[in-house]
TIVOVEX-298237 format. One record per residue (C-alpha): x negated, y negated, z. Coordinates in steps of 0.001 Angstrom, whole numbers, padded with zeros to 6 digits, always signed. Each point is the difference from the previous one (the first is absolute). Last residue first. Layout:
<pts>
XYZ ...
</pts>
This chain:
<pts>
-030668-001716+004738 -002430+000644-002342 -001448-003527-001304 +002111+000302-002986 +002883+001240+001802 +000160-003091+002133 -000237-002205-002861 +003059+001553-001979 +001545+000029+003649 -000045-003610-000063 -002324-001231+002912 +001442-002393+002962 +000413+003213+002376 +002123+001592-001954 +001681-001538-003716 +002209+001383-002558 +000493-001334-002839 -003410+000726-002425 +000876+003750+001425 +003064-000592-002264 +002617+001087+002085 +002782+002940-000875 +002813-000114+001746 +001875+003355+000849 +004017+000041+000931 +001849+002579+001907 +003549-000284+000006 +001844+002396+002577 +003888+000528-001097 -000371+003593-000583 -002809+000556+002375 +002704-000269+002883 -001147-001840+003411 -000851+001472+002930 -002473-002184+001506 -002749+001885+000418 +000230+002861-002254 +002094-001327-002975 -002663-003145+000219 -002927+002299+000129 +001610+002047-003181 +000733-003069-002216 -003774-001711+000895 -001548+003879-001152 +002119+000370-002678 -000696-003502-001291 -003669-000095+000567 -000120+003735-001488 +001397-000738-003593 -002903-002663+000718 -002873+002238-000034 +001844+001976-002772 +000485-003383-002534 -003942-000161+001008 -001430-003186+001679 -003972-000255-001023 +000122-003520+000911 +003106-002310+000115 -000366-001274+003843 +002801+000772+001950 +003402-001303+001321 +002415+001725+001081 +004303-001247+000322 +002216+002104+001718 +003665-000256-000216 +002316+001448+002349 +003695+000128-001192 
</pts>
């Protein structure tokens, strides 16, 4: 049973945008590695932005200066 686990930031994430994470991770793994949707488990993590940290900046900060 292939399990998937994404991560993302929580801003401006739909129920539809991620309806389409999970179909979208369920169909690439059915594609590529054969495996049956039926027993694919696709789980999405949301991250505070306060949590999540690139190049030494939170992403709260980042996104405050634009990037």
């Amino acid at each position: 049973m292939p399990y998937v686990n994404i991560k993302i930031t929580n801003e401006n994430v739909t129920p539809e945008k991620k309806a389409a994470l999970i179909a979208g991770a369920t169909k690439l793994l059915q594609e590529v590695m054969g495996k049956n949707p039926a027993t694919t488990v696709v789980v999405i993590d949301e991250v505070n932005t306060d949590n999540w940290g690139i190049a030494g900046e939170t992403v709260t900060v980042r996104r405050q200066k634009g990037q």
